[in-house]
N, CA and C atoms as an extended XYZ file, in Angstrom:
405
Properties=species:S:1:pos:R:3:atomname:S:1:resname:S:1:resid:I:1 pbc="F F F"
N        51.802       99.138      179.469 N   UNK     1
C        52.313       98.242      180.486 CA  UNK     1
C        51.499       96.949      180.452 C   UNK     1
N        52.267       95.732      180.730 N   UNK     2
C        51.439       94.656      180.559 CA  UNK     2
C        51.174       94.267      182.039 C   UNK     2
N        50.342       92.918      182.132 N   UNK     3
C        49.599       92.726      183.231 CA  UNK     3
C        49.218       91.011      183.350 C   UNK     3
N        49.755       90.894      184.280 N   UNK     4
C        49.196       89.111      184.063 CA  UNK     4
C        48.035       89.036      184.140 C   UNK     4
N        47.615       87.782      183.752 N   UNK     5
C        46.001       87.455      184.276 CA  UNK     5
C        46.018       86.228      185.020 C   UNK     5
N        45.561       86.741      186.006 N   UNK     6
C        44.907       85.767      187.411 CA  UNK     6
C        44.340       84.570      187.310 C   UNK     6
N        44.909       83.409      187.761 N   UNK     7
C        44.124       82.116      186.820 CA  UNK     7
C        43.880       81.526      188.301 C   UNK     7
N        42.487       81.053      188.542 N   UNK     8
C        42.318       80.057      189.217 CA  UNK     8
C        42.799       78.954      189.678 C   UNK     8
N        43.167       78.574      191.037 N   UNK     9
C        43.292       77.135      190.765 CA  UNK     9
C        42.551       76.439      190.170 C   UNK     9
N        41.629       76.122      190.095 N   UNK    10
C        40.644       75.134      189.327 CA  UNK    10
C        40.534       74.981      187.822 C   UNK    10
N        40.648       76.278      187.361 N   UNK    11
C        40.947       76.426      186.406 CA  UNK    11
C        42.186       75.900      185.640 C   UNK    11
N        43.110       76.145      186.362 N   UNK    12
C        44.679       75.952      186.351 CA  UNK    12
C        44.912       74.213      186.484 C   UNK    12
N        43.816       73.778      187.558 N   UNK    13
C        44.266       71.885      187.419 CA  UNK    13
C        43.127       71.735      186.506 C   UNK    13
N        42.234       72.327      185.766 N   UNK    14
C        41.276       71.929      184.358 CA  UNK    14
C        42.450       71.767      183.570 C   UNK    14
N        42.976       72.715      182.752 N   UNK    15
C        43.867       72.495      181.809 CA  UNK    15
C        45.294       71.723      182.411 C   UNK    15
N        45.711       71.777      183.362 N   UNK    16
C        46.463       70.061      183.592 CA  UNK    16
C        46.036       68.772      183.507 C   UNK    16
N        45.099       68.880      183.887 N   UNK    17
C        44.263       67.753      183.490 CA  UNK    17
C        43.704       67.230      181.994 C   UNK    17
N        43.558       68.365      181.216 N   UNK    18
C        43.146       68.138      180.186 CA  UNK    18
C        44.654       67.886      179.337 C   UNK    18
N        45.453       68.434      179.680 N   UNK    19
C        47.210       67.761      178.904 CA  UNK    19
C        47.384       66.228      179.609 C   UNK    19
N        47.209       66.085      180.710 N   UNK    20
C        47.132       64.695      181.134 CA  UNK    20
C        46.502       63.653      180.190 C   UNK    20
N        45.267       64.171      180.014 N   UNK    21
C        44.081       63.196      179.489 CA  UNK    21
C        44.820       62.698      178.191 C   UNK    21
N        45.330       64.297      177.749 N   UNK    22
C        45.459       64.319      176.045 CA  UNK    22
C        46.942       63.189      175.764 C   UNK    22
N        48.058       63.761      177.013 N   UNK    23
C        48.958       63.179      176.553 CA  UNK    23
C        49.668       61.722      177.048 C   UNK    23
N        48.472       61.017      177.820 N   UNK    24
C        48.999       60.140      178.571 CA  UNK    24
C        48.414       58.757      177.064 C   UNK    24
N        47.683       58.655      176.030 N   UNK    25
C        47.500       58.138      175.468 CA  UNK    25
C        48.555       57.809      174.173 C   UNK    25
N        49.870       58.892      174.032 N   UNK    26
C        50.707       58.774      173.442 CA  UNK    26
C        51.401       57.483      173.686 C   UNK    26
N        51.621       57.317      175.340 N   UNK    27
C        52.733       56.180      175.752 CA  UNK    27
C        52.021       54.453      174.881 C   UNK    27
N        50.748       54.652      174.700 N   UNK    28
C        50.301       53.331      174.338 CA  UNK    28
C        50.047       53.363      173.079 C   UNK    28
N        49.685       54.288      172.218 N   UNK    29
C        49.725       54.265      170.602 CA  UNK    29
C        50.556       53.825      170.146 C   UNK    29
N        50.407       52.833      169.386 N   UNK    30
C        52.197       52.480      168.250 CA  UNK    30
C        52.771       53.365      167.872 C   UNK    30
N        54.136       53.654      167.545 N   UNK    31
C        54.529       54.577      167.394 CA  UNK    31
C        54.332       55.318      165.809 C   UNK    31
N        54.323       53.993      165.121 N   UNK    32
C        53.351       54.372      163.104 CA  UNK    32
C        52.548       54.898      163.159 C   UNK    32
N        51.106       55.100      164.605 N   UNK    33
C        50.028       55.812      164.476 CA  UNK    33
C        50.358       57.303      165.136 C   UNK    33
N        51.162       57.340      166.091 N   UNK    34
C        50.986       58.589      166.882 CA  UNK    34
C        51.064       60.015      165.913 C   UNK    34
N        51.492       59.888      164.845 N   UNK    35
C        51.304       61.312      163.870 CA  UNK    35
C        49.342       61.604      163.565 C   UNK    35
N        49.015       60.570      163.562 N   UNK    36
C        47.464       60.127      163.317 CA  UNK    36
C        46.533       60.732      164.760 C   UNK    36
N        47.500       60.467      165.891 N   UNK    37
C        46.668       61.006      166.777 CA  UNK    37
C        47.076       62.298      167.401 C   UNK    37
N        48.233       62.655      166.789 N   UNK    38
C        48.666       64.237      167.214 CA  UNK    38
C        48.541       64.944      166.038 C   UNK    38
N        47.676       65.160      164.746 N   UNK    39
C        46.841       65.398      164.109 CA  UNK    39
C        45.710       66.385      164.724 C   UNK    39
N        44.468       65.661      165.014 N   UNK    40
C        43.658       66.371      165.569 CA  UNK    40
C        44.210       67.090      167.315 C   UNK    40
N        44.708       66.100      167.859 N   UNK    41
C        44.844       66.137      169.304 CA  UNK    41
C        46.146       67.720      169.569 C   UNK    41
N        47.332       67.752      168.564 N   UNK    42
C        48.198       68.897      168.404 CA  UNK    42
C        47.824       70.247      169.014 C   UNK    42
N        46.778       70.652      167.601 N   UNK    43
C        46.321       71.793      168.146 CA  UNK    43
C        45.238       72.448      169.261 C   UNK    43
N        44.677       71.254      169.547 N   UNK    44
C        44.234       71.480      171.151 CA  UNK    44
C        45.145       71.726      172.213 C   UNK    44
N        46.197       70.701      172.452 N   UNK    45
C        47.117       71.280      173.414 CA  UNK    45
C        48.206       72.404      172.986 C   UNK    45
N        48.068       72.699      172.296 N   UNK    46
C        48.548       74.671      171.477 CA  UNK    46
C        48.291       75.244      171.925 C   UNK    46
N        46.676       75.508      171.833 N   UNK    47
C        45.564       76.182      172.080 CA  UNK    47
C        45.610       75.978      173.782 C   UNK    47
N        45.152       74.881      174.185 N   UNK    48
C        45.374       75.136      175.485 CA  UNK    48
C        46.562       75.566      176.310 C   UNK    48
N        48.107       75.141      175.872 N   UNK    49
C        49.462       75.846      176.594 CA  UNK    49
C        49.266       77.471      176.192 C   UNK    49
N        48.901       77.898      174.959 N   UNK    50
C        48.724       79.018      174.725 CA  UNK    50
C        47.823       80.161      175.409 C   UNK    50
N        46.949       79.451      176.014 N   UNK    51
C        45.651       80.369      176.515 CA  UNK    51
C        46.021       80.434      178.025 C   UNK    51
N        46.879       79.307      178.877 N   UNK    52
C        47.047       79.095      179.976 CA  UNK    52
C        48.265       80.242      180.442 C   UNK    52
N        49.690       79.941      178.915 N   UNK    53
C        50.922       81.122      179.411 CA  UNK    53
C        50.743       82.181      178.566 C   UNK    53
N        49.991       82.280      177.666 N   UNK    54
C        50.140       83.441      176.829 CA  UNK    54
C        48.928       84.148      176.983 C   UNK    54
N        48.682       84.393      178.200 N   UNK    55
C        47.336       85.123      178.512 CA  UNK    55
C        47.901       86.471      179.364 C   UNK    55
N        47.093       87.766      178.560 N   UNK    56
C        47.734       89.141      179.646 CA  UNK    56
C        46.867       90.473      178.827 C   UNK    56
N        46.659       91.135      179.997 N   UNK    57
C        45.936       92.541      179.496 CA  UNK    57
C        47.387       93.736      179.654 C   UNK    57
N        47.155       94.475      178.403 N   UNK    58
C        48.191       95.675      178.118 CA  UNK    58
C        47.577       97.113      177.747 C   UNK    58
N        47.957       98.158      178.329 N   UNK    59
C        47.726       98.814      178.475 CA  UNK    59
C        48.492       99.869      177.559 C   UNK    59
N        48.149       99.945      176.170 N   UNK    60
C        48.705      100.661      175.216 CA  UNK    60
C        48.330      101.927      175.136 C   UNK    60
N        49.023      103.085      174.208 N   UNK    61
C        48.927      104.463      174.071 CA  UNK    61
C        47.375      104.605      174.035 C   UNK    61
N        46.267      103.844      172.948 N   UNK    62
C        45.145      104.710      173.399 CA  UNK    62
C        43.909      103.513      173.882 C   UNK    62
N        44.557      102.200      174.188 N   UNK    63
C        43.357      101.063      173.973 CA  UNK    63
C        44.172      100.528      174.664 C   UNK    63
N        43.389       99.663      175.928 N   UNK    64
C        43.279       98.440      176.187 CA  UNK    64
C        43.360       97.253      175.467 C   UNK    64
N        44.440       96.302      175.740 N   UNK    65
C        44.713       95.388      174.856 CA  UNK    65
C        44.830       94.431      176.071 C   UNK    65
N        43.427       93.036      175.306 N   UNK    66
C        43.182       92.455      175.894 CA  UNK    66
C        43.619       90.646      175.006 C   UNK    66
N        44.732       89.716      175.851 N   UNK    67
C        44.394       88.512      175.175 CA  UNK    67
C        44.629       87.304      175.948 C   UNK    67
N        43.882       86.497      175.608 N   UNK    68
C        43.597       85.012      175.761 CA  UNK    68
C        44.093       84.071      175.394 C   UNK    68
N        45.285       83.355      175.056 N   UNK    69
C        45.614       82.849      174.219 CA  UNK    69
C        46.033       83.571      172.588 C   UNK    69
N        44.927       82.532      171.570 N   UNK    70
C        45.147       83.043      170.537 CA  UNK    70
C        44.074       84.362      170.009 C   UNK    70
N        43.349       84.633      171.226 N   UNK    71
C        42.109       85.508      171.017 CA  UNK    71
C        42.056       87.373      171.749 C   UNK    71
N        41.928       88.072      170.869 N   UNK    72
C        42.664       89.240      171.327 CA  UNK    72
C        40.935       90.126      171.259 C   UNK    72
N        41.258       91.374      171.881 N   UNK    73
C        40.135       92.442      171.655 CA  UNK    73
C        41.160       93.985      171.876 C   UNK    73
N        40.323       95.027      171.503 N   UNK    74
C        40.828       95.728      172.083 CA  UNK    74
C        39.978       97.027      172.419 C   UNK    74
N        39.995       98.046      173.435 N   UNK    75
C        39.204       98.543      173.590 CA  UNK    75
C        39.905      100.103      174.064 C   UNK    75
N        38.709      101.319      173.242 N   UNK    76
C        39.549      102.630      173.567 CA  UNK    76
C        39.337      103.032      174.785 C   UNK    76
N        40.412      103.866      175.632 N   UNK    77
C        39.655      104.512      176.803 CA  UNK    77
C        38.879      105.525      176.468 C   UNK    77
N        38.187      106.285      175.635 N   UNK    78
C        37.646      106.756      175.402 CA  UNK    78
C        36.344      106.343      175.324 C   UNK    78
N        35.731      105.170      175.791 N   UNK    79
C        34.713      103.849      175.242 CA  UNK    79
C        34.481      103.465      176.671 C   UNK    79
N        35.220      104.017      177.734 N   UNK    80
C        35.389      103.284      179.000 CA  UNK    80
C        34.357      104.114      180.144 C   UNK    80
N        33.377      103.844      180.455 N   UNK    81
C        32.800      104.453      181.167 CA  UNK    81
C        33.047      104.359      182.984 C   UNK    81
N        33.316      103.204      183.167 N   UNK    82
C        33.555      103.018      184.961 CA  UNK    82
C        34.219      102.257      184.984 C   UNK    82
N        34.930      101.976      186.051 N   UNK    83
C        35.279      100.375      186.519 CA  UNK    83
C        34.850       99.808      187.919 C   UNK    83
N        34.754       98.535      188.263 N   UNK    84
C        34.265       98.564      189.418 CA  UNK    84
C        34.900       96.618      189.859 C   UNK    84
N        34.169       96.234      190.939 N   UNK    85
C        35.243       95.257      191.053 CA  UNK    85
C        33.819       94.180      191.209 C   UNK    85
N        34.044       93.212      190.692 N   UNK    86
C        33.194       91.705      191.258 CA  UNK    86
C        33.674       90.893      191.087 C   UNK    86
N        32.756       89.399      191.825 N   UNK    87
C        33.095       88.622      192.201 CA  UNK    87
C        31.815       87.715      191.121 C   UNK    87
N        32.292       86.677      190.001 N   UNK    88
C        31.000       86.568      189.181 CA  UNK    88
C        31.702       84.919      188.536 C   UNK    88
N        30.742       83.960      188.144 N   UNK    89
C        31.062       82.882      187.384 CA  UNK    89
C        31.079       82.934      185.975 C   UNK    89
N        30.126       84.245      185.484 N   UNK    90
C        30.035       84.103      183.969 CA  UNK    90
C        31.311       84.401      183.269 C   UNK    90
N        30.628       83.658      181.777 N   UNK    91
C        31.769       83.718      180.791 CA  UNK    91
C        32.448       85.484      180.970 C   UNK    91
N        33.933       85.283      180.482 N   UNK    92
C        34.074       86.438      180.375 CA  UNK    92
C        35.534       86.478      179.935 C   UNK    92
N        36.621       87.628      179.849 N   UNK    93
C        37.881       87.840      179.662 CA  UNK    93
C        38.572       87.393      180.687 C   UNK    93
N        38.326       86.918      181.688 N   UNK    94
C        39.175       86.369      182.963 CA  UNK    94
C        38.694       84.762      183.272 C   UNK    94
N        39.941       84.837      183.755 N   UNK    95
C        39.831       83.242      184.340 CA  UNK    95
C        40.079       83.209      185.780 C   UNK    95
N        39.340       84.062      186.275 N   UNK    96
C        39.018       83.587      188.012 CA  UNK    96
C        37.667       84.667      188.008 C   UNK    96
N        37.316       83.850      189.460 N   UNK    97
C        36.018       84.631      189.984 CA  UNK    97
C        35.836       86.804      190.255 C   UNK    97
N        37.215       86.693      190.585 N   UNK    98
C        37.554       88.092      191.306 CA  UNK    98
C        37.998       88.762      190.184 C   UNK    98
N        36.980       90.215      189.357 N   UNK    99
C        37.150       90.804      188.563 CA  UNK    99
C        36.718       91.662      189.064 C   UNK    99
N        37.652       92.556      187.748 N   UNK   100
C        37.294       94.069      187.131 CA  UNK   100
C        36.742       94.385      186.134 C   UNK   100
N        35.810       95.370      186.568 N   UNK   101
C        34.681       95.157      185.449 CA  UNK   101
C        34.494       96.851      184.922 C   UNK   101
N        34.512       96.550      183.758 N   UNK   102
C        34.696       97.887      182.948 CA  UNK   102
C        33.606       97.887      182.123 C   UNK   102
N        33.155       99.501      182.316 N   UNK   103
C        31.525       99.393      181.802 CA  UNK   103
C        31.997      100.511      181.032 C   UNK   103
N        31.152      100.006      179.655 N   UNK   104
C        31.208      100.493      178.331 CA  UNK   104
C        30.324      101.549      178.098 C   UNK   104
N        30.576      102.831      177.211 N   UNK   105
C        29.608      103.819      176.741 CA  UNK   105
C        28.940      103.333      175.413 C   UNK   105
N        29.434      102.251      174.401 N   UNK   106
C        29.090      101.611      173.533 CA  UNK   106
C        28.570      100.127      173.803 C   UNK   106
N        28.077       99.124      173.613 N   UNK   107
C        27.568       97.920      173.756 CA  UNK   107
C        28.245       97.311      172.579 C   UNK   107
N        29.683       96.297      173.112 N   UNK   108
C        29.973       95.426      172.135 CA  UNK   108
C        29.514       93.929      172.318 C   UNK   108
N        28.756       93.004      171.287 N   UNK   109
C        28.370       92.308      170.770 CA  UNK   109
C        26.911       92.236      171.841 C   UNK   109
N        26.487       92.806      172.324 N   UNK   110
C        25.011       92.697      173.292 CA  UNK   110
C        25.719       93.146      174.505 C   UNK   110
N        26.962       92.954      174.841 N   UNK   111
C        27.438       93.691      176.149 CA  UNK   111
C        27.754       95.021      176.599 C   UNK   111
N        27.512       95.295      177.538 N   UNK   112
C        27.694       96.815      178.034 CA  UNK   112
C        28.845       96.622      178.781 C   UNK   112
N        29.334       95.965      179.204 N   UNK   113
C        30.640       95.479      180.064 CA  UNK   113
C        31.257       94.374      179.676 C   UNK   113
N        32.628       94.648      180.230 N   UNK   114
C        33.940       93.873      180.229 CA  UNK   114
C        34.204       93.237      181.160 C   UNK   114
N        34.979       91.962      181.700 N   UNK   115
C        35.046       91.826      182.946 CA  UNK   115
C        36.507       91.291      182.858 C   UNK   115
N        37.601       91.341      183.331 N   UNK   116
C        39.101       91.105      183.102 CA  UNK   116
C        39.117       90.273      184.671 C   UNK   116
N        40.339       89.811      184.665 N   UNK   117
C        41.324       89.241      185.740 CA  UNK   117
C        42.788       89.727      185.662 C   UNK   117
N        43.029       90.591      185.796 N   UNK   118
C        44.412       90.916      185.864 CA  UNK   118
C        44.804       90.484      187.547 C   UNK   118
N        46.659       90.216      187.700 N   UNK   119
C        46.634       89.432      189.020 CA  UNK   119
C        46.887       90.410      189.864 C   UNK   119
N        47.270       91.956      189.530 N   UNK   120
C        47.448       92.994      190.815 CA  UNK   120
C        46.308       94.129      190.216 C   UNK   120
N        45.254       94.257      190.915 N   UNK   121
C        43.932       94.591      190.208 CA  UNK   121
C        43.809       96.020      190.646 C   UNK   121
N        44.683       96.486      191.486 N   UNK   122
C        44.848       97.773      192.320 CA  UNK   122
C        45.124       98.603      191.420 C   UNK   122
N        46.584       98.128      191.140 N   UNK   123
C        47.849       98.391      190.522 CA  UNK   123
C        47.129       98.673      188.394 C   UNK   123
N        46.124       97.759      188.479 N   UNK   124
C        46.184       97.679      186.898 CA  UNK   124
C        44.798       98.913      186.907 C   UNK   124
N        44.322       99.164      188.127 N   UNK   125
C        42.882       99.876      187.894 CA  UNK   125
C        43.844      101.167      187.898 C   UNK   125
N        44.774      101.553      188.748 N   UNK   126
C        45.200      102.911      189.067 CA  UNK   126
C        45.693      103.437      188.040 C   UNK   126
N        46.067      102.214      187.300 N   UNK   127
C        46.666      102.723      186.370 CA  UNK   127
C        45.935      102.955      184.643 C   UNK   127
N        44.803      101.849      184.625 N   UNK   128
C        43.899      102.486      183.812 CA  UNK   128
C        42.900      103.945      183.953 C   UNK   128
N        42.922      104.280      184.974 N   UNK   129
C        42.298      105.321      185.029 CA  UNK   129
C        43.215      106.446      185.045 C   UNK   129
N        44.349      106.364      185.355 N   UNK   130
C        45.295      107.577      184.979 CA  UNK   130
C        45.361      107.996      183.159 C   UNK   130
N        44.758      107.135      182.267 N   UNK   131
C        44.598      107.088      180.978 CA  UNK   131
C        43.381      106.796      180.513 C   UNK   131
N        42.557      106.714      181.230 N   UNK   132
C        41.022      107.268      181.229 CA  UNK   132
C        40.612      108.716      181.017 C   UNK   132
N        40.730      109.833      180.944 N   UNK   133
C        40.509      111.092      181.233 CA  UNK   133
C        39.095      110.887      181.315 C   UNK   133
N        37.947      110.664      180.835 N   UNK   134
C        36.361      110.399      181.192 CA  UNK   134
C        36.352      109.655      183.106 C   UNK   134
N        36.860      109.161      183.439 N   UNK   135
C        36.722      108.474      184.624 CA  UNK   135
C        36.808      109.228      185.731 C   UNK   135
């Protein structure tokens, strides 16, 4: 089952803002250069429409499937030791303050935990732990 992810406002007028910035410089480029400046400038706003609507955690037969845009992970429930809920600024798999935080029996890349934003967090915990059997 899939799952939106919870985006901040702030977050949410960052990347409007940053399509603003990017695309309000088109109207004044000549029109011979604008291939020149949607070049580099293109795949930033990709990357950013992509990470903003194509962001969602799924809940597959044996792993957590987690993505960001163009950036994916995935993780077994078998690997899943707790979940629990905070409220945190650091980097992480979510884009708002109010997470779920899933603590690992393995340590991936120096981390012992996960921290997601899914937008009905009840609904996505009840239901990861019904496919937890360790929990």
């Amino acid at each position: 089952m899939k799952y939106k992810i919870k985006t901040d406002w702030w977050i949410s007028l960052l990347f409007y803002f940053t399509f603003v910035v990017l695309l309000v410089p088109i109207m004044t480029i000549p029109k011979d250069e604008i291939l020149f400046y949607l070049l580099p400038v293109g795949p930033i706003l990709i990357f950013a429409i992509w990470t903003l609507f194509g962001s969602n955690y799924e809940l597959r037969e044996e792993v957590l499937f987690m993505r960001i845009g163009p950036i994916t992970k995935k993780v077994r429930y078998d690997n899943i030791k707790s979940i629990s809920f905070k409220k945190s600024w650091s980097s992480s798999w979510a884009m708002t303050r109010d997470r779920v935080v899933i603590e690992l029996n393995q340590k991936t890349l120096l981390k012992s935990d996960i921290q997601i934003g899914p937008k009905d967090k009840e609904e996505f915990t009840d239901d990861l732990k019904r496919r937890c059997k360790n929990l």
